[in-house]
Residue frames relative to the residue before (quaternion, step in Angstrom):
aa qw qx qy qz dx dy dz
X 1.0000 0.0000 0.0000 0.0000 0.00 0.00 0.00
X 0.2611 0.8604 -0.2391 0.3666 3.30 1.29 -0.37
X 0.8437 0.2157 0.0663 0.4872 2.54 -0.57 -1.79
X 0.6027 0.6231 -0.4021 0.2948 3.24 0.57 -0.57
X 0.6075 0.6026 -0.1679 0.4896 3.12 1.02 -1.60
X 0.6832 0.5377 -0.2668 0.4158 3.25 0.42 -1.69
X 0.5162 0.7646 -0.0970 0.3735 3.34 1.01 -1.27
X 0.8089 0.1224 -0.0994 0.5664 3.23 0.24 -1.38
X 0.7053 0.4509 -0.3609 0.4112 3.81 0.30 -0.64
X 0.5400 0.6181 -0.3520 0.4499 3.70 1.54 -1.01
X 0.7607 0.4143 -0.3371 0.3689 3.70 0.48 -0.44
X 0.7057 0.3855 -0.4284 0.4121 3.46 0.74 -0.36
X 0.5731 0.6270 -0.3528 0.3924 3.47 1.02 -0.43
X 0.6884 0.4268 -0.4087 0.4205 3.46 1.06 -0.36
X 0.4946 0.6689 -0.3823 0.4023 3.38 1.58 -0.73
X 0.7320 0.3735 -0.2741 0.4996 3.65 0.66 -0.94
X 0.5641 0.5161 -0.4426 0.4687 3.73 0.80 0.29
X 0.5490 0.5753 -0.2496 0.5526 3.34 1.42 -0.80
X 0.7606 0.3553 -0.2928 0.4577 3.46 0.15 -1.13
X 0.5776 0.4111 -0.5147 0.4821 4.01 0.66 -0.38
X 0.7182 0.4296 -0.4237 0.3465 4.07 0.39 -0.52
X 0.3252 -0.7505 0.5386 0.2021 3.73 -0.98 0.45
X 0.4434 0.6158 -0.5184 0.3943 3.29 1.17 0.29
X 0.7125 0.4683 -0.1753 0.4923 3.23 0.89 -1.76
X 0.4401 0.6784 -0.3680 0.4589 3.35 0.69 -0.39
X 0.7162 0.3936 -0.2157 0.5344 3.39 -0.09 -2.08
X 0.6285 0.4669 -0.4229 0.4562 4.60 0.54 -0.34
X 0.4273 -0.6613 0.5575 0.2630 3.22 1.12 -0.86
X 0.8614 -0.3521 0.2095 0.3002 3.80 -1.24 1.03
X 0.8525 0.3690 -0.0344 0.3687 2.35 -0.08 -2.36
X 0.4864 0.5873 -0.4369 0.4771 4.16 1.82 0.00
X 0.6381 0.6213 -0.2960 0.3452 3.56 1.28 -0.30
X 0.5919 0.4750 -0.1013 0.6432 3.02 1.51 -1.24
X 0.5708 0.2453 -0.3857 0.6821 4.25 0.63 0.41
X 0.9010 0.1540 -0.1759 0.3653 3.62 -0.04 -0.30
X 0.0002 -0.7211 0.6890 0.0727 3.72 0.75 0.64
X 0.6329 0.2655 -0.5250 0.5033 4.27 -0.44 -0.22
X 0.5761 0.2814 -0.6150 0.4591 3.97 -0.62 0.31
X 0.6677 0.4063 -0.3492 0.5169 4.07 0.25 -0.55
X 0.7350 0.4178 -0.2952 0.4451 3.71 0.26 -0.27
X 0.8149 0.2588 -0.3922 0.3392 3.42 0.99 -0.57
X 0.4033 0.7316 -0.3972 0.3799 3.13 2.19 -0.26
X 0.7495 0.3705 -0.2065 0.5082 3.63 0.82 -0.77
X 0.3294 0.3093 -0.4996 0.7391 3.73 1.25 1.05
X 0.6401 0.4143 -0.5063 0.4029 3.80 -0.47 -0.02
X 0.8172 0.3847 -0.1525 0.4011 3.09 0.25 -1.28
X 0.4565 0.5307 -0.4458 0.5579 3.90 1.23 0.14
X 0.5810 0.5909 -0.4054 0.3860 3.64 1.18 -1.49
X 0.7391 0.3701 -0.2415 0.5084 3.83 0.28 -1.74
X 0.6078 0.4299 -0.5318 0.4036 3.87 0.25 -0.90
């Protein structure tokens, strides 16, 4: 049940962490979705500077 959950809510949330960064951005989406850890640690970056 987990995962499931985790799953479905875990993906859009990284997308909007993605979409506030213009690095990830400038790769485009679809680098999020092949790499969810570049989107996970980019948004641990960005908690770091905030």
């Amino acid at each position: 049940m987990t995962d499931s959950a985790v799953s479905a809510p875990g993906t859009p949330i990284w997308v909007d962490h993605v979409s506030l960064e213009p690095i990830d951005t400038s790769q485009g989406p679809f680098a999020t979705v092949a790499d969810p850890q570049s989107a996970i640690f980019a948004a641990i970056q960005m908690s770091d500077a905030s």
